[in-house]
C-alpha positions as a Markdown table, in Angstrom:
| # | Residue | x | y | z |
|---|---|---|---|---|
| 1 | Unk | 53.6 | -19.9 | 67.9 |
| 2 | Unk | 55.0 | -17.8 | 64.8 |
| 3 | Unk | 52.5 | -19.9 | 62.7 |
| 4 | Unk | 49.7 | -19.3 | 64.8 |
| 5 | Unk | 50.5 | -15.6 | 64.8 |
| 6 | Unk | 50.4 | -15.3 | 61.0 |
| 7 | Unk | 47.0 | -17.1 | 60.7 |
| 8 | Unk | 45.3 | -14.9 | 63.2 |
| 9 | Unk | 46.6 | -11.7 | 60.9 |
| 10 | Unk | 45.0 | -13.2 | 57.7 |
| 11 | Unk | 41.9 | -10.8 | 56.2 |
| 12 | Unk | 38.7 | -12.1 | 55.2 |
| 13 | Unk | 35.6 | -10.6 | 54.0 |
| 14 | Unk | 33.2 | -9.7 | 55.7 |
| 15 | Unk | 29.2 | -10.1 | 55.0 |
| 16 | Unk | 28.5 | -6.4 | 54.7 |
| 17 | Unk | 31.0 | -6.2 | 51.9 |
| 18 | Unk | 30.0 | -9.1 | 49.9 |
| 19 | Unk | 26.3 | -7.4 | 50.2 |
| 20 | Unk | 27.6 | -4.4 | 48.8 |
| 21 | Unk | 29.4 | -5.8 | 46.3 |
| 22 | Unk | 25.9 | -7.9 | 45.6 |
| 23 | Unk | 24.4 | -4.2 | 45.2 |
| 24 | Unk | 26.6 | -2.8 | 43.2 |
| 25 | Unk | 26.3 | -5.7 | 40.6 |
| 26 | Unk | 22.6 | -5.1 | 40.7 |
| 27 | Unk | 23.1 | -1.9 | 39.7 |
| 28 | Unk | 25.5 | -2.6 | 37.1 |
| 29 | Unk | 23.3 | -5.0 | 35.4 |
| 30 | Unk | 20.1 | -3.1 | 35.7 |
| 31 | Unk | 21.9 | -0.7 | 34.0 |
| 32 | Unk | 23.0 | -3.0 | 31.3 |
| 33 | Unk | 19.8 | -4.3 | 30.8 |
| 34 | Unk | 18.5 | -0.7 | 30.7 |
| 35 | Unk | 20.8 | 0.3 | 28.1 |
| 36 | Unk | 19.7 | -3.0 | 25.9 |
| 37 | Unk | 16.3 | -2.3 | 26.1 |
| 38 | Unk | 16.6 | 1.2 | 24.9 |
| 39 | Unk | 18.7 | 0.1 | 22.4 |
| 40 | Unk | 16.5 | -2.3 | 21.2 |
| 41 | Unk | 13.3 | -0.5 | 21.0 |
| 42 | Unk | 14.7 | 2.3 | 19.2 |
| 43 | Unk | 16.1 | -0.2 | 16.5 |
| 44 | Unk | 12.5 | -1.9 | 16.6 |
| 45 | Unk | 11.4 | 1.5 | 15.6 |
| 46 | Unk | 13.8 | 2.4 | 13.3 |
| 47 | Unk | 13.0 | -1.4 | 11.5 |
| 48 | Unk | 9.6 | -1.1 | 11.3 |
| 49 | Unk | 9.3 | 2.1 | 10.2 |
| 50 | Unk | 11.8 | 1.1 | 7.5 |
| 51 | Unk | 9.0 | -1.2 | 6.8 |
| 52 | Unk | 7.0 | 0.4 | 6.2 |
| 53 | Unk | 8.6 | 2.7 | 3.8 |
| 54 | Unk | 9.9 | 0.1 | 1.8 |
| 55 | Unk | 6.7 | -2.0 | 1.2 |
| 56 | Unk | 4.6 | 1.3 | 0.7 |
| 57 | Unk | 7.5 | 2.2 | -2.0 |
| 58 | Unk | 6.6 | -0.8 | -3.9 |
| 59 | Unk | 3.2 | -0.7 | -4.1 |
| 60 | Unk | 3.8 | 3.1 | -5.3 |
| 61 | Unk | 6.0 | 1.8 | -7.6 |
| 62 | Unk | 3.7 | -0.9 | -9.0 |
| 63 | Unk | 0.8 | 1.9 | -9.1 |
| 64 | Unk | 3.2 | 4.7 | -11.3 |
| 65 | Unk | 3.7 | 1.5 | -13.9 |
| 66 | Unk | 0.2 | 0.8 | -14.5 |
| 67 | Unk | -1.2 | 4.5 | -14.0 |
| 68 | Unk | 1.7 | 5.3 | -17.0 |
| 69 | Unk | 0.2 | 2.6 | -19.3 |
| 70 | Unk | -3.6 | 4.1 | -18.6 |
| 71 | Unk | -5.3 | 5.0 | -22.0 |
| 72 | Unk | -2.1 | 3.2 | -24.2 |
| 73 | Unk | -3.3 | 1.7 | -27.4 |
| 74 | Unk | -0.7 | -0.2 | -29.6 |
| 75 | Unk | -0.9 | 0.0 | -33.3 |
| 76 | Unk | 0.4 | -2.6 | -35.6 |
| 77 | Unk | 3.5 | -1.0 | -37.6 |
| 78 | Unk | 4.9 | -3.7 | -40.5 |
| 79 | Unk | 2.0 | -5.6 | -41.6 |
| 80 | Unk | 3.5 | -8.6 | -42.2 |
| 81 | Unk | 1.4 | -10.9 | -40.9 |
| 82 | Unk | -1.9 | -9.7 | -42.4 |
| 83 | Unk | -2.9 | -8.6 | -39.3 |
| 84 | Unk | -4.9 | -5.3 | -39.1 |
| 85 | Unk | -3.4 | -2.4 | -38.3 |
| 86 | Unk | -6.4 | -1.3 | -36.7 |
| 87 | Unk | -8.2 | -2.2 | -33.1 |
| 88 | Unk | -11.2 | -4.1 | -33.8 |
| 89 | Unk | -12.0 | -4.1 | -30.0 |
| 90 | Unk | -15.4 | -2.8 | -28.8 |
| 91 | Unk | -14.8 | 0.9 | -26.9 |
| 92 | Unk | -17.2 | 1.2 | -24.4 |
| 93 | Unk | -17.7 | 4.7 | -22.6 |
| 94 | Unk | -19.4 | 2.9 | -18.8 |
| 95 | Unk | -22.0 | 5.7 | -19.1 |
| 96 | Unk | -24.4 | 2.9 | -17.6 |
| 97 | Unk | -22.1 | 0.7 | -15.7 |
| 98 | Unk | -18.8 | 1.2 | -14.5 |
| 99 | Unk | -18.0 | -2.1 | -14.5 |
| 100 | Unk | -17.8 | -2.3 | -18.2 |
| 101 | Unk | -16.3 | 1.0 | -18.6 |
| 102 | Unk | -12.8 | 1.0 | -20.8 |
| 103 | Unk | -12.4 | 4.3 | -20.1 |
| 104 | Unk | -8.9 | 5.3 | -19.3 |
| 105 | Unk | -8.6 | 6.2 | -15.8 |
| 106 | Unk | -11.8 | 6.7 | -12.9 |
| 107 | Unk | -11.3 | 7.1 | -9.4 |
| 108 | Unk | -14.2 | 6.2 | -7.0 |
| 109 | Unk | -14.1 | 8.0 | -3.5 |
| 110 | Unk | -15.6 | 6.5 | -0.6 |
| 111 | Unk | -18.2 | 9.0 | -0.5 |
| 112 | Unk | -19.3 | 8.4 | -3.7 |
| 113 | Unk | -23.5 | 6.6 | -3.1 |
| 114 | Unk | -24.6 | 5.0 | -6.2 |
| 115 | Unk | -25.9 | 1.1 | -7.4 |
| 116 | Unk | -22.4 | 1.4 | -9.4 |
| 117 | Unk | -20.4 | 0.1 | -6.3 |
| 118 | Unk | -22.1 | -3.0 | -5.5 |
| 119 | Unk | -19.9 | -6.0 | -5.3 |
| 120 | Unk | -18.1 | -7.0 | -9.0 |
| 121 | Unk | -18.9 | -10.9 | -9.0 |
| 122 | Unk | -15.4 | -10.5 | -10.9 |
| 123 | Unk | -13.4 | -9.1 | -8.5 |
| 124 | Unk | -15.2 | -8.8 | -4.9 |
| 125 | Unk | -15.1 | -5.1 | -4.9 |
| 126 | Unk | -17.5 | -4.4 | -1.5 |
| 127 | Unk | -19.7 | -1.8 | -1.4 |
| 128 | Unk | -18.1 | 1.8 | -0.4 |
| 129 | Unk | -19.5 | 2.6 | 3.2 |
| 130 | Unk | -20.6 | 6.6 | 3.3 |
| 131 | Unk | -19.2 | 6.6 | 7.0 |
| 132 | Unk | -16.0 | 5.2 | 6.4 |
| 133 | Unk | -13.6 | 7.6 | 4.3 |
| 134 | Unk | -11.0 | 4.8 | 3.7 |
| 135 | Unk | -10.3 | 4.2 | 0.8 |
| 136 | Unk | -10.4 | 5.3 | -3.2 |
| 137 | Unk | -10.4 | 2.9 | -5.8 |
| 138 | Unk | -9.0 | 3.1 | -9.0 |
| 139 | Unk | -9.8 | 1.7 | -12.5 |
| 140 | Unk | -6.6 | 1.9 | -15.3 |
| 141 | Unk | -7.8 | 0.7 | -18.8 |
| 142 | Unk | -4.4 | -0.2 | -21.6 |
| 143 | Unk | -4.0 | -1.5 | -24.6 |
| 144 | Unk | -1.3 | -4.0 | -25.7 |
| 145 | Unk | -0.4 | -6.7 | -28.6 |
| 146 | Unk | 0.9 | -10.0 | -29.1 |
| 147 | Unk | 1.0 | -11.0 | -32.8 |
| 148 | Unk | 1.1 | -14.9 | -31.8 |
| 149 | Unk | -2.2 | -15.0 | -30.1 |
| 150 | Unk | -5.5 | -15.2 | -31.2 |
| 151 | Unk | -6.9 | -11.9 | -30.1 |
| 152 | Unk | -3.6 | -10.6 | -31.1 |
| 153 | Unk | -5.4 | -6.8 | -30.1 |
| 154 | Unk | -5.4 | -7.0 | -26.3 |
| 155 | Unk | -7.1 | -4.4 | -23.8 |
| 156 | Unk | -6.2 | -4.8 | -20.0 |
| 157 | Unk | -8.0 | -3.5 | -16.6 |
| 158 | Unk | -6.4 | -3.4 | -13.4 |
| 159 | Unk | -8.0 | -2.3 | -10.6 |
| 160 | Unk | -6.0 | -1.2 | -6.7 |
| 161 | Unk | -8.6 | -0.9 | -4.2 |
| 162 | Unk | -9.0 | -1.7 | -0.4 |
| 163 | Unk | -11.0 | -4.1 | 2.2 |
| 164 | Unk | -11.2 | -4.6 | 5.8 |
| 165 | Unk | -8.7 | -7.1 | 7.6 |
| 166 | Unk | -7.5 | -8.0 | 10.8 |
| 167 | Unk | -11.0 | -8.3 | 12.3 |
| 168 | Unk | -11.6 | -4.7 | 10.9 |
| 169 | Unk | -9.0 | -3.1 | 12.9 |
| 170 | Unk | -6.8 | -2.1 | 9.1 |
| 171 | Unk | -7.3 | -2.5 | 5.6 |
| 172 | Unk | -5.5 | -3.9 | 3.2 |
| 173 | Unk | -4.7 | -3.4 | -0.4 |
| 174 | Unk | -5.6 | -5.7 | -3.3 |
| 175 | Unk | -5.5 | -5.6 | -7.0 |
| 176 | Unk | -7.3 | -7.5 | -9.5 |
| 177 | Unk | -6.6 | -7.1 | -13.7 |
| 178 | Unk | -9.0 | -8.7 | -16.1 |
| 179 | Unk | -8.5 | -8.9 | -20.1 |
| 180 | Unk | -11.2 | -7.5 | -22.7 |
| 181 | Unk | -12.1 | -11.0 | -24.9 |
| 182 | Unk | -13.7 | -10.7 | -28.3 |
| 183 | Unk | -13.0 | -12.5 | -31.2 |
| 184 | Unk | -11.8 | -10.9 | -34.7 |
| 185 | Unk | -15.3 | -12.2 | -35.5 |
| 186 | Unk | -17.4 | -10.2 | -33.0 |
| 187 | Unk | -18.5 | -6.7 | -32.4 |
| 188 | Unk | -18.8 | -7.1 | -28.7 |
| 189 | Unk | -16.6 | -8.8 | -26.2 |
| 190 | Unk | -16.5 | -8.7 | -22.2 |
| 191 | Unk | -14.3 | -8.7 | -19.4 |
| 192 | Unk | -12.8 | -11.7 | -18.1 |
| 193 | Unk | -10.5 | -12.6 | -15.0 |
| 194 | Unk | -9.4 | -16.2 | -16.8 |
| 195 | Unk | -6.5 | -15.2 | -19.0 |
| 196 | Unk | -3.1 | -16.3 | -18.4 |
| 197 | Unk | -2.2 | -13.1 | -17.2 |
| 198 | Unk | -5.1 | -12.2 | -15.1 |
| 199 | Unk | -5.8 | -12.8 | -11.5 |
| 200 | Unk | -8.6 | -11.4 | -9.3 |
| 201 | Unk | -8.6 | -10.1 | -5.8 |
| 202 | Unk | -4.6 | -10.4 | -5.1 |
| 203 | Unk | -3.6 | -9.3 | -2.1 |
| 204 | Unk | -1.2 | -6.6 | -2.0 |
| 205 | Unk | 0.1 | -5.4 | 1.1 |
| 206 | Unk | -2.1 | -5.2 | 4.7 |
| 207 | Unk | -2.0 | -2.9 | 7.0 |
| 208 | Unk | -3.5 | 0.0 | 5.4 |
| 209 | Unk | -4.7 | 2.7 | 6.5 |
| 210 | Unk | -6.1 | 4.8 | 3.7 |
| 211 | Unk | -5.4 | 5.1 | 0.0 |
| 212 | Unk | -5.8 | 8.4 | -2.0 |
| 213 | Unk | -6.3 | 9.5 | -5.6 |
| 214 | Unk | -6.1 | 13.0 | -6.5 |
| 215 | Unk | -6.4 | 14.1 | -10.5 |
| 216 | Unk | -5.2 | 17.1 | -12.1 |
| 217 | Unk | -6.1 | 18.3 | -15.5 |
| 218 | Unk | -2.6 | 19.5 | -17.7 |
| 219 | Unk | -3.2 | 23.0 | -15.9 |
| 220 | Unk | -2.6 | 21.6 | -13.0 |
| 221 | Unk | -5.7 | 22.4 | -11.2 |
| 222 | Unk | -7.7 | 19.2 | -9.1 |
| 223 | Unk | -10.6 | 17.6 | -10.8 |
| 224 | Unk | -13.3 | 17.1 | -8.3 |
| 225 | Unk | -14.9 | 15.5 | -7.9 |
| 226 | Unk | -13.1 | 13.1 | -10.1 |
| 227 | Unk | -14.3 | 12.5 | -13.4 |
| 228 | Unk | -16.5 | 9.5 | -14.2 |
| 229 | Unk | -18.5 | 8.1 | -17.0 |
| 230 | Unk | -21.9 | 7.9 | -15.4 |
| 231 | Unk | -21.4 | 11.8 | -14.4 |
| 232 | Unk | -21.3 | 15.5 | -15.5 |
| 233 | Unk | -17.6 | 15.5 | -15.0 |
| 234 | Unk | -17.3 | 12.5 | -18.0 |
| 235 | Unk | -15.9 | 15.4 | -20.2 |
| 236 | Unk | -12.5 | 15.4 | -17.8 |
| 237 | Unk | -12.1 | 11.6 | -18.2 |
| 238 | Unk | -9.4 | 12.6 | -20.7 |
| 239 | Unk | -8.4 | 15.8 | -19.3 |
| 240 | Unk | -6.4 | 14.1 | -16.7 |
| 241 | Unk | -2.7 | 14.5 | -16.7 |
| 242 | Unk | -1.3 | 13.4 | -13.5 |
| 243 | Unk | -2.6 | 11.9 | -10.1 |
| 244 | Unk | -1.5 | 12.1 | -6.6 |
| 245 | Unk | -1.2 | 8.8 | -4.5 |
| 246 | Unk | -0.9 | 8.8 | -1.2 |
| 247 | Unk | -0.5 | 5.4 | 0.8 |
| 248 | Unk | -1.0 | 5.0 | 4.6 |
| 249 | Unk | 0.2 | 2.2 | 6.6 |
| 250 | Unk | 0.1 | 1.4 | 10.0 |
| 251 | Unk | 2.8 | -0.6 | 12.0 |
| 252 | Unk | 1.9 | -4.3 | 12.7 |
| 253 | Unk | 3.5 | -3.5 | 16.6 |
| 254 | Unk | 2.8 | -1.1 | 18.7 |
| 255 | Unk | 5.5 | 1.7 | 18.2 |
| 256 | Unk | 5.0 | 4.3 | 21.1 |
| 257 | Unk | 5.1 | 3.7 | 24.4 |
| 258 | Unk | 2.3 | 5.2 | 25.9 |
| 259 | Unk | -1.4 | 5.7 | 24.4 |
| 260 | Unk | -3.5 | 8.2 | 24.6 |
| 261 | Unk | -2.0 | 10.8 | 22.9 |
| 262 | Unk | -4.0 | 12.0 | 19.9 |
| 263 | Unk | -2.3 | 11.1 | 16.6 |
| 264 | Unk | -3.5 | 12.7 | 12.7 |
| 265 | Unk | -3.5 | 11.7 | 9.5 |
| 266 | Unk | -3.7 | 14.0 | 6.8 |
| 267 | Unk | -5.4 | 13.2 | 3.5 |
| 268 | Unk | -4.3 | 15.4 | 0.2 |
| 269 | Unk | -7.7 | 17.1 | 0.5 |
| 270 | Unk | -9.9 | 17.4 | 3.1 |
| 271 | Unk | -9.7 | 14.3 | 4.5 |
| 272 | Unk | -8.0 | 12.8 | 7.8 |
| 273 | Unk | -8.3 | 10.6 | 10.8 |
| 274 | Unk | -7.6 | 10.8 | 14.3 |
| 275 | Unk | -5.7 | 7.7 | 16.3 |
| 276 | Unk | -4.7 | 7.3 | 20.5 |
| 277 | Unk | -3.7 | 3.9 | 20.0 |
| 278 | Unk | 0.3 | 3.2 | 20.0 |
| 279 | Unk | 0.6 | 2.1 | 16.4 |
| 280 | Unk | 2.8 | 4.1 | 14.1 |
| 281 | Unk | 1.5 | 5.6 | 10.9 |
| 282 | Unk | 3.2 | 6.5 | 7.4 |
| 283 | Unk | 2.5 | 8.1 | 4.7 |
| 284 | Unk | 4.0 | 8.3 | 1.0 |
| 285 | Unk | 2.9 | 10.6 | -1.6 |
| 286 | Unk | 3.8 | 10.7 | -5.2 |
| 287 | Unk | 3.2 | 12.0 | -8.4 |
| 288 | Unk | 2.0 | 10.1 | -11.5 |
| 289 | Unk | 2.2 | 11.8 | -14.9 |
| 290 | Unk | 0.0 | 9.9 | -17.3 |
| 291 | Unk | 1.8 | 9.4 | -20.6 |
| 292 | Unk | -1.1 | 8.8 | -22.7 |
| 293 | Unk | -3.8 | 10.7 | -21.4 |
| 294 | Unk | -4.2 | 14.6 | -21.1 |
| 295 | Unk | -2.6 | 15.8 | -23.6 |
């Protein structure tokens, strides 16, 4: 009977408290998860716009090099070799044909309407749509040498600019550099995307959502419209003594959480664009001094 007594006095648990317990769990877990998920999208965000940065910082980086080297022409100093001392190469101002131009710098806006933009069989530079105000392209001309080679006198072109991707919904940025062949022999020469060093339509980075060019003469004041050689403003080509870049990218997942919301983009001038889609867009700006140019 003891026994009996002692088993009959034994607690268990009842349904209502394991269904408690059951919400409580819930709870504590939907939390969690709550908690990861913020968490994690703010990380996401703080990745991607790290991104974003860092890619557009290269690019910058590679554009400072080559705007630096614009208008650089290399003399031979100890004539040892019985090489001349001076460039034999042909100069040719582009007042026809910016193609053929080996003028220093020229920045082409989007605005720009002329036959001068029609695609470069060279380098597949589209034609600049009036309607569309993304994105400038930029021409840098330099010189260089290398004693062992046959053209030992070497002139370079490298050119940033920007076509549509993603089924039209960014840009992206690509860069193509050709070489300036003649011979010791001839007075002419031409542009050519085959030397060792040269490559044509390289893709750079996507994702782009507008690339800038601003150019200031060594007072400081804007050039614009920029100068170019088939233009009244030709007399500025060598006035130029720095130029603003500004790069816009756009992140490859959506960042915000909620569309709708209108979202700008400033240009350095007048320019800008207006976004209610969810994607998150950077800008960098920098200043490029040209070294060789504007003085």
């Amino acid at each position: 009977m003891i026994k009996q007594n002692k088993l009959k006095n034994i607690a268990g648990i009842t349904l209502i408290e394991i269904m408690i317990g059951v919400v409580i769990s819930a709870i504590m877990m939907g939390a969690m998860y709550t908690t990861y998920s913020i968490v994690n999208s703010s990380y996401t965000q703080v990745t991607d716009r790290a991104k974003i940065s860092r890619s557009g910082r290269d690019i910058i980086a590679m554009m400072i090099r080559d705007i630096r080297l614009a208008g650089f022409k290399y003399h031979y100093g100890v004539n040892t070799d019985d090489i001349s001392k001076q460039d034999n190469l042909e100069y040719i101002s582009g007042s026809s044909d910016i193609k053929i131009s080996h003028d220093p710098i020229i920045v082409i806006k989007p605005e720009a309407k002329d036959v001068m933009l029609v695609s470069d069989s060279d380098t597949d530079i589209p034609k600049n749509d009036v309607a569309d105000q993304c994105c400038d392209k930029i021409h840098i001309v330099y010189g260089d040498f290398n004693q062992n080679d046959a053209q030992p006198y070497k002139r370079y072109r490298v050119t940033y600019y920007a076509k549509p991707s993603g089924d039209n919904e960014y840009y992206a940025v690509y860069k193509s550099k050709q070489s300036w062949i003649q011979s010791t022999e001839s007075i002419t020469g031409n542009w050519s995307s085959s030397c060792a060093e040269c490559f044509s339509g390289e893709l750079i980075r996507d994702h782009l959502v507008d690339m800038e060019f601003i150019v200031f003469d060594k007072q400081g004041r804007i050039i614009s419209p920029p100068p170019r050689p088939d233009n009244s403003s030709r007399v500025d080509l060598y006035n130029i003594k720095a130029v603003d870049i500004r790069l816009t990218f756009r992140s490859k997942n959506e960042f915000y959480r909620f569309e709708g919301k209108k979202r700008f983009v400033k240009g350095l001038g007048n320019r800008k664009s207006e976004f209610t889609d969810k994607y998150l867009r950077d800008s960098i700006v920098v200043t490029v001094n040209t070294r060789n140019i504007g003085s």
